[in-house]
Steps between C-alpha positions, in 0.01 A plus 500: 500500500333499867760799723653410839227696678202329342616159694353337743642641859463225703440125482176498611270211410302670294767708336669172452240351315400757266920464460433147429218552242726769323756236457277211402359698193777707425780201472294282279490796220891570542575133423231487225663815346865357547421181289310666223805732460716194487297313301484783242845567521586125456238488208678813289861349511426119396212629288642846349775415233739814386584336187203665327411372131621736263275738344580463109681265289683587206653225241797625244500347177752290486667152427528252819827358538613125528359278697684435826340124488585397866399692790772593800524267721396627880871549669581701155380833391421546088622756326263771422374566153244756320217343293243744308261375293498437133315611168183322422500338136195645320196296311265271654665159520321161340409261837752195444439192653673468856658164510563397871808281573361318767088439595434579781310819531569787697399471893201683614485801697637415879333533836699810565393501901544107497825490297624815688437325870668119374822696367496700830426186753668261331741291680818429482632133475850354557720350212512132528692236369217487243481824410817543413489239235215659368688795451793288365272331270354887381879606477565223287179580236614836442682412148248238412191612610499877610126496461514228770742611705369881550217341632634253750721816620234713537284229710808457724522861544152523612493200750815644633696143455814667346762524789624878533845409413359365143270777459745714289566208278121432442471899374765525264382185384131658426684822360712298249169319410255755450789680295427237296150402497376881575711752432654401144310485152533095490202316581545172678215215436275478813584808668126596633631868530518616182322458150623579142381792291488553099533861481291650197472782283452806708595348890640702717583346879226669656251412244630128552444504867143594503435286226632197641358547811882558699445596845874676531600851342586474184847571503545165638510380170733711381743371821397152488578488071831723570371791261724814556185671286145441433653638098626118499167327430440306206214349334517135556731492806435332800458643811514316866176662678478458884196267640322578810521778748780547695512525962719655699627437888702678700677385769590785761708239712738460211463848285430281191177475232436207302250496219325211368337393175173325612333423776498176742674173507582537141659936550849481380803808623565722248730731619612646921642841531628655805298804663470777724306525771297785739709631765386444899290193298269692348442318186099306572494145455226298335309460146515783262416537152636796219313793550285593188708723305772541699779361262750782415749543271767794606276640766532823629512535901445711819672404822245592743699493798745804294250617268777474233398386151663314235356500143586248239812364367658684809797269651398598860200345488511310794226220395676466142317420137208237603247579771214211572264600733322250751182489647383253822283218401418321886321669760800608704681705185217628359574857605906537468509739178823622286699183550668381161784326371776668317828625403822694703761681445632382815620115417668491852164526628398141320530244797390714766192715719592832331134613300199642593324182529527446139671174310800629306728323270752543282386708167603182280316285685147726525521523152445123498258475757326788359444306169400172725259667700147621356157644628310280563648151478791505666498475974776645728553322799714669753618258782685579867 
């Protein structure tokens, strides 16, 4: 700090240039020091997330309950359920051939930047007159041809030529399909989703997944074939297995995620839930992948803005039974660190900016998602 006395007395020329030279290298280092402060400061909020990933996971032993085969759709909030894991079945099972129900082969890994930046840029385009006979004529398939007509529905959806006033129609539509195709123990001839499974002596589900090569958790099967326990296996029975990884996008615009089976022109919708979102806009935006083993099953958690902790199977828990943790795959998200998706005790919240930056959903519909999405096949795509 430069005192009163120690100023300049009078304007001389000389006292008002050494004046002038104080200011010329002393106001260049204030500004410089103003933006770095802002910067940082700017840097810690979007980049600092206080929905840190919780330190332990802990799984009761336990039956899951029935399947709630469609997801909520994104005006209505599911009722929350508890889901622990199950008993494994012991012995080492025979491999059985996996018979698929349609060819084609599961899609290869995606782009993640490339995919990521399409889903994010991608225009929208106005219904025509054309359009909306498409969407008529994939209406009209649903009995006939589900296969078919998830397809066509979910090509619609992603040029954006379904008018907004038919959109709800076009989603309960995909819900009462993939009810059908998906999410029931019936197979359906040509569905590319799904294959068929003999189980043999000794399976358990988790010894079926990583034998066949299923990129999903394996209580997936258990949902998709309606099993209330793993105890229910039989030698000889056949099992629908899910094909190909599985994508997620998040739309921030409409608090909605919709997850895919596949990849491309030929990704079909499998199920859209209705999500939380960070408060002030905090949740990042871009391509993001599941951070390796992050996946938690009744996690236990530490509020770091209250330092208050909540162990397992406690009903405060504010992020619920499922915690997936994220991590940046593009140059600009790299660095954001303890984002995730999970549960709440707050279903109120659902639909609006309330977390800390995090995605949160209902705890029936995480439990799905958490079975969809796997490390390291599945991408996150998180959209304005």
């Amino acid at each position: 700090m430069t005192l009163s006395s120690q100023l300049p007395r009078s304007a001389s020329a000389s006292g008002t240039a050494s004046w002038m030279s104080w200011k010329r290298r002393t106001i260049p280092i204030a500004l410089a020091l103003v933006g770095a402060v802002g910067f940082g400061g700017a840097t810690y909020f979007f980049s600092h997330d206080d929905d840190k990933t919780p330190t332990a996971e802990l799984v009761a032993v336990n039956t899951v309950p029935a399947l709630p085969i469609a997801p909520a759709p994104a005006t209505q909030a599911a009722t929350s359920t508890r889901a622990d894991e199950m008993p494994a079945v012991s012995a080492v099972p025979a491999v059985s051939a996996v018979k698929p129900v349609a060819s084609a082969a599961p899609a290869p890994t995606p782009d993640v930047a490339q995919n990521a930046s399409q889903a994010i840029a991608q225009p929208a385009t106005l219904a025509t007159k054309e359009s909306a006979m498409n969407f008529a004529t994939a209406l009209s398939m649903k009995e006939g041809d589900p296969v078919g007509a998830r397809l066509a529905l979910t090509q619609l959806l992603d040029r954006r030529a379904i008018a907004p006033a038919e959109l709800p129609l076009a989603m309960t539509a995909l819900r009462e399909i993939n009810a059908r195709l998906f999410f029931s123990p019936t197979p359906v001839v040509g569905d590319p989703t799904v294959q068929i499974y003999t189980v043999a002596s000794g399976d358990t589900l988790s010894k079926i997944a990583k034998r066949s090569g299923v990129q999903a958790d394996w209580r997936l099967i258990q949902r998709m074939n309606g099993m209330k326990s793993e105890k229910s296996l039989r030698v000889g029975q056949s099992l629908k297995l899910p094909v190909g990884a599985f994508h997620a996008e998040v739309s921030k615009s409409t608090f909605e995620m919709r997850v895919f089976a596949g990849e491309g022109a030929s990704r079909v919708l499998i199920a859209a839930f209705p999500v939380g979102l960070g408060e002030l806009n905090s949740t990042p935006t871009g391509a993001f992948m599941v951070r390796p083993k992050s996946k938690l099953i009744n996690p236990q958690w530490k509020n770091p803005r209250t330092g208050e902790s909540f162990v397992a199977d406690d009903p405060k828990n504010p992020i619920g039974e499922r915690w997936i943790g994220l991590i940046g795959v593009e140059a600009h998200n790299q660095g954001f660190k303890g984002y995730g998706i999970h549960g709440t005790v707050d279903p109120a919240s659902i639909g609006k900016q309330a977390s800390m930056g995090c995605v949160r959903m209902n705890d029936a519909d995480v439990e799905v998602v958490y079975e969809l999405l796997t490390e390291p096949n599945s991408t996150i795509v998180i959209a304005p």
